[in-house]
N, C-alpha and C positions, 0 to 999 in steps of 0.2 A: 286591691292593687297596692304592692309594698313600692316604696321608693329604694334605690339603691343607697348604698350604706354613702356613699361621696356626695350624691344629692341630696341626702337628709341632713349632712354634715351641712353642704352647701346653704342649705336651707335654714337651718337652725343659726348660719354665720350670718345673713341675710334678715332673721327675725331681731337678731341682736344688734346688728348694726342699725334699724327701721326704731327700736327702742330706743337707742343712744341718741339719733337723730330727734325723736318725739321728747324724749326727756329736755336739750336743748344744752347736751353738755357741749362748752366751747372753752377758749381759753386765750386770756388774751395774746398768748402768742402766736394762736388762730386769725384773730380780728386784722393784724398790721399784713397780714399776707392774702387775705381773703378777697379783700377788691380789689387784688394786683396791683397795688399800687406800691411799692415797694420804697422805701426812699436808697434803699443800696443800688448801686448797680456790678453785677461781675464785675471782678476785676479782670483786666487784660491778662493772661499772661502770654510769655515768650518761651520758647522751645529755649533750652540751655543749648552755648556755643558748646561742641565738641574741641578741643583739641586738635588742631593739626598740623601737620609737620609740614618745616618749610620746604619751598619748594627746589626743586633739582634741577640742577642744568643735565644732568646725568637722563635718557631715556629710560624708561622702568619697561623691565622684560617682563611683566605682567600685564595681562590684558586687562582694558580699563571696563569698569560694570556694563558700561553699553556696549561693551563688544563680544561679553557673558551670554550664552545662551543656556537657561537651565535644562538639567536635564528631569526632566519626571521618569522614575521609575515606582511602578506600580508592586505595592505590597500588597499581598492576599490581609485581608479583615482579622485580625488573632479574636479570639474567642474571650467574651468580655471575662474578669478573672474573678468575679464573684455567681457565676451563671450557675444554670440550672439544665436538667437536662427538657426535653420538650417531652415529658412524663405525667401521669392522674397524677403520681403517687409524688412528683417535683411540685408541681401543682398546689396538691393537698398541705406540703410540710409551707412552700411558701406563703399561702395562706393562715396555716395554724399560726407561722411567724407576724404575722401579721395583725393575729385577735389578740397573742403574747402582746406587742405594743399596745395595742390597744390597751389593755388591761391595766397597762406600768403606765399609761398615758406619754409613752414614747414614741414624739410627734416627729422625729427625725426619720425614725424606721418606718412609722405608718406610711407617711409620705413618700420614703425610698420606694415601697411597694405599690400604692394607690395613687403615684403620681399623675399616670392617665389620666382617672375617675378625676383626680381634683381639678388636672387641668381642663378636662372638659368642662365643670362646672363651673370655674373662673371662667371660662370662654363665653358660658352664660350667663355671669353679672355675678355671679357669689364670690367672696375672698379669695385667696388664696389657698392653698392647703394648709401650710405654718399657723393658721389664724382659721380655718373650721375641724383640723381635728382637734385641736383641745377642746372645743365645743363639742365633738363629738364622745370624747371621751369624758369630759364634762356631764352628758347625759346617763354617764352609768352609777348604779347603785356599788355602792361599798363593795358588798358582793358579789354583784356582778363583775368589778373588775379583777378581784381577788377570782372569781369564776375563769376567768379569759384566761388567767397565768398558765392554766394548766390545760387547755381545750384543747380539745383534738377533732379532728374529723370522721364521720361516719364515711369512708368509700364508698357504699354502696347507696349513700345517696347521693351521690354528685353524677352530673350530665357532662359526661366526656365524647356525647356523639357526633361532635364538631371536632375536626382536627385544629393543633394549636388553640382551641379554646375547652374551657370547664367551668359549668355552673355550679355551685356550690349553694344551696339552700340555706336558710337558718337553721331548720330542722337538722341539718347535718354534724352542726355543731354538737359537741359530747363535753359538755360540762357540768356542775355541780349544783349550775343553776339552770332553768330552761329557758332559750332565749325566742323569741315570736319574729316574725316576719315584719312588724310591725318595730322590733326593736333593733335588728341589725338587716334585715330583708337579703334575698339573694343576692349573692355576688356575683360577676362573671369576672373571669380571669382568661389573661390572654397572652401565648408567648410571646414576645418581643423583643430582639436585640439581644436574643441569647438567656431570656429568663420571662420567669412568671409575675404579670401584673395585674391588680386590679383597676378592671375597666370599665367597670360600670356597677 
């Protein structure tokens, strides 16, 4: 059984933070907020006065907000402007773009594409994304990440027999090192909102 590449990450952010915990690192500007007992309190504040102009004995031939009814008019959806097409082969490069990150330990892009995966994993008790894929990327050898720069995918091993979704194996990956199931595990990718993400 492999874990997905967002639950391993998840999990490895989960290990680390159980260590931090066990080690007992604190700080005393931990300790004065820690039993809520604060000695600050918010301060108030107030909406700033606008500006307004004095008033008229003259009537104003404009109708006043409460007499406004908006109108809604309905736009069709525009096509998000970095999207992909709903394709194996859209699929496939979104993900290679994705093991690239990985490899550079470029946690802005991992995230752009793996947001699903991570926020599902946040949903069950793991960090964030911004805070497990450094960890995740953190797990790779020297090589192996200089390996991802360049990775490509095998098409004829990915599972496209689900529409709007594609599995991707480890085995699929074509790089210069070999990676196991055990080190990055299948992915599933899923279209969404006009592009390709990973979702588990």
């Amino acid at each position: 059984m492999s874990f997905s590449l967002a639950r391993r990450a998840a999990l490895l952010s989960a290990s680390a933070l159980l260590a931090l915990t066990a080690c007992g690192s604190s700080s005393d500007d931990d300790d004065s907020s820690a039993d809520g007992s604060s000695s600050e309190s918010p301060a108030a504040t107030s909406a700033p006065s606008s500006p307004s102009e004095p008033p008229s004995s003259e009537p104003s031939s404009e109708p006043s907000p409460s007499e406004t009814t908006p109108t809604v008019t309905e736009t069709p959806a525009a096509p998000p402007a970095a999207g992909s097409e709903e394709t194996t082969e859209a699929a496939i490069t979104r993900f290679e773009t994705f093991l690239h990150a990985l490899g550079a330990a470029d946690v802005a892009t991992m995230c752009a594409i793996a947001g699903p995966a991570a926020a599902q994993a946040e949903a069950d008790g793991f960090g964030p994304c911004e805070s497990t894929m450094p960890m995740m990327a953190g797990m790779l050898s020297e090589e192996q990440s200089a390996a991802l720069a360049t990775a490509t995918i095998d098409p004829e091993l990915v599972d496209d027999s689900a529409p709007g979704q594609v599995i991707i194996p480890a085995e699929a990956i074509v790089a210069d090192v070999t990676f196991t199931a055990d080190q990055l595990g299948d992915s599933v990718l899923a279209y969404q909102d006009g592009d390709w993400f990973v979702v588990d």
